[in-house]
C-alpha positions as CSV (number, residue, x, y, z in Angstrom):
1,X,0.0,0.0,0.0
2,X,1.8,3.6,-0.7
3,X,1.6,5.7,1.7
4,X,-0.9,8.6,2.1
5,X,0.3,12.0,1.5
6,X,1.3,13.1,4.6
7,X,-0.3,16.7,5.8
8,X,2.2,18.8,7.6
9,X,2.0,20.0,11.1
10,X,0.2,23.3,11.6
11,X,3.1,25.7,12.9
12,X,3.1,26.8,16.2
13,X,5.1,29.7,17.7
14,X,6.1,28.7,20.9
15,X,7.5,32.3,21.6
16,X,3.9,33.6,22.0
17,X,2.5,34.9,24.0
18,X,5.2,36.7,25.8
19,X,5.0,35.3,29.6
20,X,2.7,32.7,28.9
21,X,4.0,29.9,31.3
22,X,3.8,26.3,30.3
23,X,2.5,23.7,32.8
24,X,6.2,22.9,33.4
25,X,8.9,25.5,34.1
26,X,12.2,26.6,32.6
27,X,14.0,24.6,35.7
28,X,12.3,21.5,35.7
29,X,13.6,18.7,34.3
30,X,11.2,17.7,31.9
31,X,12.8,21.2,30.1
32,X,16.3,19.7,30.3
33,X,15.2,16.0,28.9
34,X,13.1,17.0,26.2
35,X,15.2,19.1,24.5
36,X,17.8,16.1,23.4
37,X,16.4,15.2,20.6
38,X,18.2,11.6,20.6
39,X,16.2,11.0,23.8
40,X,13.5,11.9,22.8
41,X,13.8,9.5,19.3
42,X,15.3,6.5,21.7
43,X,12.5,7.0,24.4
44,X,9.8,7.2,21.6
45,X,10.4,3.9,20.2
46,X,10.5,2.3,23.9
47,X,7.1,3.9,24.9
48,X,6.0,2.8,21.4
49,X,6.8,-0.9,22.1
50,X,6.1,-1.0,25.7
51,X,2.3,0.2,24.6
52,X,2.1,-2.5,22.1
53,X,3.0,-4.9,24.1
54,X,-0.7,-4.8,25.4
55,X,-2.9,-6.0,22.7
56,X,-5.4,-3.1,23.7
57,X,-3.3,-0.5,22.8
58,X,-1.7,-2.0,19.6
59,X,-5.0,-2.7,18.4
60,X,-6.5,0.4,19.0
61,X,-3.7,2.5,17.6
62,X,-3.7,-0.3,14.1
63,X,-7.4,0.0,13.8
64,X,-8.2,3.3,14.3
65,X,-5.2,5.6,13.3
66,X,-3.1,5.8,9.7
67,X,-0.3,4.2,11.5
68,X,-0.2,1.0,9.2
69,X,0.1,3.0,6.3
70,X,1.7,6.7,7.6
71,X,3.6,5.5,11.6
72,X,6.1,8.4,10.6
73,X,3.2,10.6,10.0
74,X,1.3,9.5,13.0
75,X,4.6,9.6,15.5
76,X,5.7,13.4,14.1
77,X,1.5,14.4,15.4
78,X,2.3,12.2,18.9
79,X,5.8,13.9,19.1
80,X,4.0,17.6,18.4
81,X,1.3,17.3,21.2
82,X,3.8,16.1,23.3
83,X,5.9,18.7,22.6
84,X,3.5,21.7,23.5
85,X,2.5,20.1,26.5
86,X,5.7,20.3,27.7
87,X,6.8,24.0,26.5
88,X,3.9,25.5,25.2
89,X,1.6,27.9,26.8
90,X,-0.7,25.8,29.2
91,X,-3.7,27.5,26.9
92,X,-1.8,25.8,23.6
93,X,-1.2,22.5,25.6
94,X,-4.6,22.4,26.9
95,X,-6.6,23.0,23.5
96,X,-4.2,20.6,21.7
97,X,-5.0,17.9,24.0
98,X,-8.7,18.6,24.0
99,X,-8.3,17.4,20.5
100,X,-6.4,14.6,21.0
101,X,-9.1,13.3,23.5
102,X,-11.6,14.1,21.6
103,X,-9.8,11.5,18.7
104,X,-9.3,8.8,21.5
105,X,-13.2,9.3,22.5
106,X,-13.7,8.1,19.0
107,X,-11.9,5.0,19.4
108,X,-13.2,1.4,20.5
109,X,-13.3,-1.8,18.9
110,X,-12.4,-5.6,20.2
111,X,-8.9,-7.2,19.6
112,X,-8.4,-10.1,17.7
113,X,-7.9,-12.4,20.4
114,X,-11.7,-11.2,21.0
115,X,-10.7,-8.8,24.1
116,X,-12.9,-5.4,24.3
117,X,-11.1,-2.3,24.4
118,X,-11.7,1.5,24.4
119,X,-9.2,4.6,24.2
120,X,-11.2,5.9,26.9
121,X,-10.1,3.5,29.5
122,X,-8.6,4.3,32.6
123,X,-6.3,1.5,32.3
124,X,-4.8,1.9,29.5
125,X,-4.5,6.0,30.0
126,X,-2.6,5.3,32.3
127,X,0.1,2.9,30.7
128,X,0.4,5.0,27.9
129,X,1.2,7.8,29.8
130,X,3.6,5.9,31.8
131,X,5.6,4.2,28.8
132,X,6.5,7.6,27.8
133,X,7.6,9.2,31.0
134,X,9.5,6.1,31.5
135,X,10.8,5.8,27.7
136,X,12.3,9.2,27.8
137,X,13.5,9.5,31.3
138,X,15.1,6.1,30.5
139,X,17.2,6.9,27.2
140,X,18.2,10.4,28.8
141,X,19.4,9.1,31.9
142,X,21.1,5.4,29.8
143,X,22.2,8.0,26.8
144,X,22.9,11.7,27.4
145,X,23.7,11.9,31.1
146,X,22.8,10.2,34.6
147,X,20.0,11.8,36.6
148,X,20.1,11.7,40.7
149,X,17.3,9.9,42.0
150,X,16.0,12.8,43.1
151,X,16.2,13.9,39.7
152,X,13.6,11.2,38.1
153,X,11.2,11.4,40.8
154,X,11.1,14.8,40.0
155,X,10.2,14.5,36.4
156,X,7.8,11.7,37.4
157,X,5.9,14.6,39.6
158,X,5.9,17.1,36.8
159,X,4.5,15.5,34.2
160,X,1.2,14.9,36.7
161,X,-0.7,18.3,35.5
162,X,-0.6,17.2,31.9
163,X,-1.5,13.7,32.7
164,X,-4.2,14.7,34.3
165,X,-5.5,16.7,31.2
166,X,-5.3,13.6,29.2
167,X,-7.5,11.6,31.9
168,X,-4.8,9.7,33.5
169,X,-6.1,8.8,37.1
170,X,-3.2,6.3,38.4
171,X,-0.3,8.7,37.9
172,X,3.3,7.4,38.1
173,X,5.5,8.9,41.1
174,X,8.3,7.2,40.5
175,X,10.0,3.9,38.6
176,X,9.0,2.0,41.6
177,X,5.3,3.1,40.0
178,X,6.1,2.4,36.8
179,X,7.3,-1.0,37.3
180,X,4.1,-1.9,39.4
181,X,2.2,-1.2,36.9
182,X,3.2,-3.1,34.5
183,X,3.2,-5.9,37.0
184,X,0.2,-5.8,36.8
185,X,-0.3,-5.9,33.0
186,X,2.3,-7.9,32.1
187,X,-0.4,-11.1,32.2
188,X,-1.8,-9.6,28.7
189,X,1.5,-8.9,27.4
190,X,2.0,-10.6,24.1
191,X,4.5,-10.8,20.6
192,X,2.6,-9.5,17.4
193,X,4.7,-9.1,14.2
194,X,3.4,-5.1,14.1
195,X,6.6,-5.0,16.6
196,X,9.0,-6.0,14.7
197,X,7.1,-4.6,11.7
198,X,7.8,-1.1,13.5
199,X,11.3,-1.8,14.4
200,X,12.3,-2.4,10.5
201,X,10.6,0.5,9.7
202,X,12.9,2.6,12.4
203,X,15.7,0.9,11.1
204,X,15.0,1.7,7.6
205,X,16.1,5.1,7.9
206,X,12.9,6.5,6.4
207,X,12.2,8.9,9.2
208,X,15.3,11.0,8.4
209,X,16.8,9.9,5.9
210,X,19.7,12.6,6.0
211,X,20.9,10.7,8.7
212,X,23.3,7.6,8.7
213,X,21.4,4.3,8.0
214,X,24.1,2.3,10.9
215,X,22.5,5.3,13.6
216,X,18.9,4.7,12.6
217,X,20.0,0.6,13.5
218,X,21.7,1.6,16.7
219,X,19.0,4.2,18.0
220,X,16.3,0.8,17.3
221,X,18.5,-1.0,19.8
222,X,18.8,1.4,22.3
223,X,15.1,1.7,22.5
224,X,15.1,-2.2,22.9
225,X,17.8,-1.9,25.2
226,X,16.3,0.2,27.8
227,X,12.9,-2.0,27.7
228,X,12.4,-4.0,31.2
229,X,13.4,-7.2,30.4
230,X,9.8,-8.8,30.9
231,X,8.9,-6.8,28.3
232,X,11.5,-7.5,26.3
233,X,11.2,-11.2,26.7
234,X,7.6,-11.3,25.9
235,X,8.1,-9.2,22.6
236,X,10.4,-11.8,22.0
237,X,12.8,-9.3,20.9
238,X,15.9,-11.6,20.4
239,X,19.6,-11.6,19.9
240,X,19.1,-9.7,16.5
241,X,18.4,-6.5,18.5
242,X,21.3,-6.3,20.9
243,X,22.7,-3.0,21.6
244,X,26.2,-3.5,20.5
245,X,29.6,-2.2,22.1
246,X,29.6,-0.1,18.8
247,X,26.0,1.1,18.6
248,X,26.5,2.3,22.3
249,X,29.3,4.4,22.0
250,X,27.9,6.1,18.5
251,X,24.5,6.8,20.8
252,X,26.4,8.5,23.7
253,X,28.2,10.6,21.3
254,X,25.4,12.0,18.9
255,X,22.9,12.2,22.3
256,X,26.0,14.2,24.4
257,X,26.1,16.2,20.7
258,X,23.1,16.9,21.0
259,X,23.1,17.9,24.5
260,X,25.5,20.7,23.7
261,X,23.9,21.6,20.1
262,X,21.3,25.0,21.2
263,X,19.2,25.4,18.0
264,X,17.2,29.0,18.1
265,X,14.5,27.9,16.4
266,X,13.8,24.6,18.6
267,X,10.8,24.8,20.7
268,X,12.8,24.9,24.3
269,X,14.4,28.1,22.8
270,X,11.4,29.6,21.6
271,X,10.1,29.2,24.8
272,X,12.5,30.3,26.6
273,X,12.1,33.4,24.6
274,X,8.3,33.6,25.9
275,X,9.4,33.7,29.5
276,X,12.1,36.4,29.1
277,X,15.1,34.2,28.9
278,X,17.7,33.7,26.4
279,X,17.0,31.3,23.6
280,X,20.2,29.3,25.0
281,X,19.3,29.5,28.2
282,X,18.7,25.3,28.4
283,X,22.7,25.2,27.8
284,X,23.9,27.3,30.0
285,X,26.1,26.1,33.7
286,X,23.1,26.0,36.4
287,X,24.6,28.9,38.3
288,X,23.7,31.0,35.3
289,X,20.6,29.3,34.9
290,X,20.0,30.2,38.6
291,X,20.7,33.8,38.2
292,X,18.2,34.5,35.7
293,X,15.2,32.3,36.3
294,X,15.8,34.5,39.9
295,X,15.9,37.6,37.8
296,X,13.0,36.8,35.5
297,X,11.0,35.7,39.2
298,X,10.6,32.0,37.6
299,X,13.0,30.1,40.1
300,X,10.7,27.3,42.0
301,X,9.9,28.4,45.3
């Protein structure tokens, strides 16, 4: 089947309006993990996986989405509502994810395995909002640079505003969370070949294909890499997918890159040009940081 043609995403300004606060601030560290665009790619794919894992959620997002026929299309939308909610103006974030649960309200059906389902569910709102937080905590702290324990229950506790607005009601505090719930699940978990359907399409390249084919490979395994190894096993996600000593180090060197790369026109810049802060503000020592989220009356109280 060729794929549809793919509508672009509507642009959003994310330096407007000036002092508009986002549901997150400047220090948090939601602010520092997003912006690595490798994390966010590695973590994606994870979050990806660890939803399908429950037949529920793969099919829901197969039956009722372009993702068979467009998943680059339909990740880049995922990716942008994510995006806003994180440094967007909580009036953006909050209208954007208004639509995206009026979409899900849309969406029911039964699996194949006969196994009713409905986007609306508690259940499964709250693993998918979980497999992200812990996809791209995960790949920051595995990829780009440790985080203090401290550090990720923080970022766990952030994201609970946002999560709310998508109708998550069992919010995860904490990897200790995370891991309980999918404990819990884990009884439905199941291999489907949409998995490893997804994985060839990641390591195709397709997605950006100005990159290096052998990083597109590597950034597949790290995703696997960084999956709990129950899920991992029941994927049945095998030898083939191993992070190797050679993957590793080219994914710690373009994620730390990346770390250091400040691109103006990103969406943490932009929004660090709503609050009255400079564009590189994200890259700058924490001292610095310090001084002008004090001066600009944004430092956490």
């Amino acid at each position: 089947m060729n794929a549809p043609i793919r509508k672009p995403l509507p642009p959003f300004d994310y330096s407007q309006p000036a002092g508009a606060p986002a549901f997150l601030g400047p220090d948090s560290v939601a602010w520092r993990v997003y912006k690595n665009q490798i994390a966010l790619g590695i973590g994606g794919v994870a979050a990806v996986l660890l939803e399908f894992a429950d037949p529920r959620i793969r099919s829901g997002v197969w039956d009722h989405s372009i993702y068979k026929v467009d998943p680059i299309g339909r990740s880049e939308r995922t990716g942008y509502a994510a995006m806003i909610g994180v440094y967007g103006p909580q009036a953006a974030a909050r209208r954007v994810i208004e639509g995206v649960n009026r979409m899900h309200a849309k969406v029911e059906g039964e699996t194949p395995g006969g196994i009713s389902y409905s986007a609306k569910d508690p259940e499964l709102l709250d693993w998918v909002s979980a497999t992200a937080g812990y996809g791209f905590l995960t790949a920051y702290d595995s990829f780009v640079a440790p985080l203090s324990v401290e550090d990720q229950e923080r970022f766990y506790h952030e994201g609970t505003a946002v999560a709310e607005l998508y109708g998550v009601q069992n919010k995860v505090n904490s990897r200790a969370d995370f891991f309980a719930m999918m404990e819990k699940l884990a009884p439905r978990f199941e291999p489907h070949p949409i998995n490893k359907e997804f994985l060839d399409i990641i390591q195709s390249g397709k997605a950006a294909p100005q990159i290096p084919r052998f990083l597109h490979r590597a950034l597949a395994r790290a995703a696997v890499s960084i999956l709990p190894p129950l899920v991992r096993d029941r994927l049945e996600l095998g030898r083939e997918y191993d992070l190797t000593f050679a993957d590793r180090i080219a994914i710690k060197l373009v994620a730390r890159a990346a770390e250091r790369k400040h691109d103006p026109e990103s969406p943490p810049a932009r929004a660090c040009l709503r609050l009255g802060l400079p564009s590189n503000f994200l890259y700058l020592k924490p001292a610095e940081q310090q001084r002008l989220l004090r001066n600009n009356e944004l430092a956490a109280a």
